[in-house]
Steps between C-alpha positions, in 0.01 A plus 500: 500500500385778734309439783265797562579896465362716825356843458463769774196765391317816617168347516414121552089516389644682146753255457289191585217669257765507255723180488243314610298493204818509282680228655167274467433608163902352458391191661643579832331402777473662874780342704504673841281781662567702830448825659811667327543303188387264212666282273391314180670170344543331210680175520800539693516916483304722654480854566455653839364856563557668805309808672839769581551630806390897484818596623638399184242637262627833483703481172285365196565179335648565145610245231762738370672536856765164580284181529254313355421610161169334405374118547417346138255242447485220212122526314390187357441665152501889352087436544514454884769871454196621356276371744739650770484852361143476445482431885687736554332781343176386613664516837648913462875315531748681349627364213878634428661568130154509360618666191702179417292245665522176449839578325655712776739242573631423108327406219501109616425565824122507579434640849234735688671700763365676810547580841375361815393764809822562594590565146704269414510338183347212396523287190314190324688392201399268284704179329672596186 
């Protein structure tokens, strides 16, 4: 089972705008809060998000580049997907593969995709 993913970013007001809503939408729930950082849990996993240092923000995150892909959450049912990307729209989030959305993963795999502030991707996928 893992035990909690931490993520450096570029700005820690975006990224608290961001996953915060997200993660409580997902039934996460604020964990820890300090000057630098945040993290959000759900049972025994939690994700921490950490302000970088600016000496290190000189080359852009990108999901294409070695490391972390995307993070991929389960959706209760395809109606909370579409409750996600209606969110999400509502909210000017980018919503990736839009031309096969909610297919772009297969034709049994119902997902909204997007990316968070830093751009990287994230997906809620619902049970098949």
């Amino acid at each position: 089972m893992l035990h909690h993913v931490e993520l450096y970013v570029r700005s820690l007001p975006d990224s608290k705008r961001f996953w915060g809503w997200l993660l409580e939408e997902l039934g996460y729930s604020l964990f820890q809060e300090w000057d630098q950082g945040f993290s959000y849990k759900m049972d025994s996993t939690y994700l921490v998000f950490v302000q970088a240092e600016d000496r290190f923000l000189d080359i852009p995150y990108h999901r294409c580049r070695p490391g972390l892909n995307h993070l991929a959450f389960w959706a209760k049912s395809r109606e909370e997907v579409d409750r996600f990307t209606e969110k999400l729209k509502h909210k000017n989030i980018t919503i990736l593969y839009k031309d096969k959305h909610p297919y772009a993963g297969g034709p049994s795999h119902y997902a909204v995709y997007f990316e968070d502030p830093e751009r990287m991707k994230v997906e809620i996928v619902a049970p098949s």
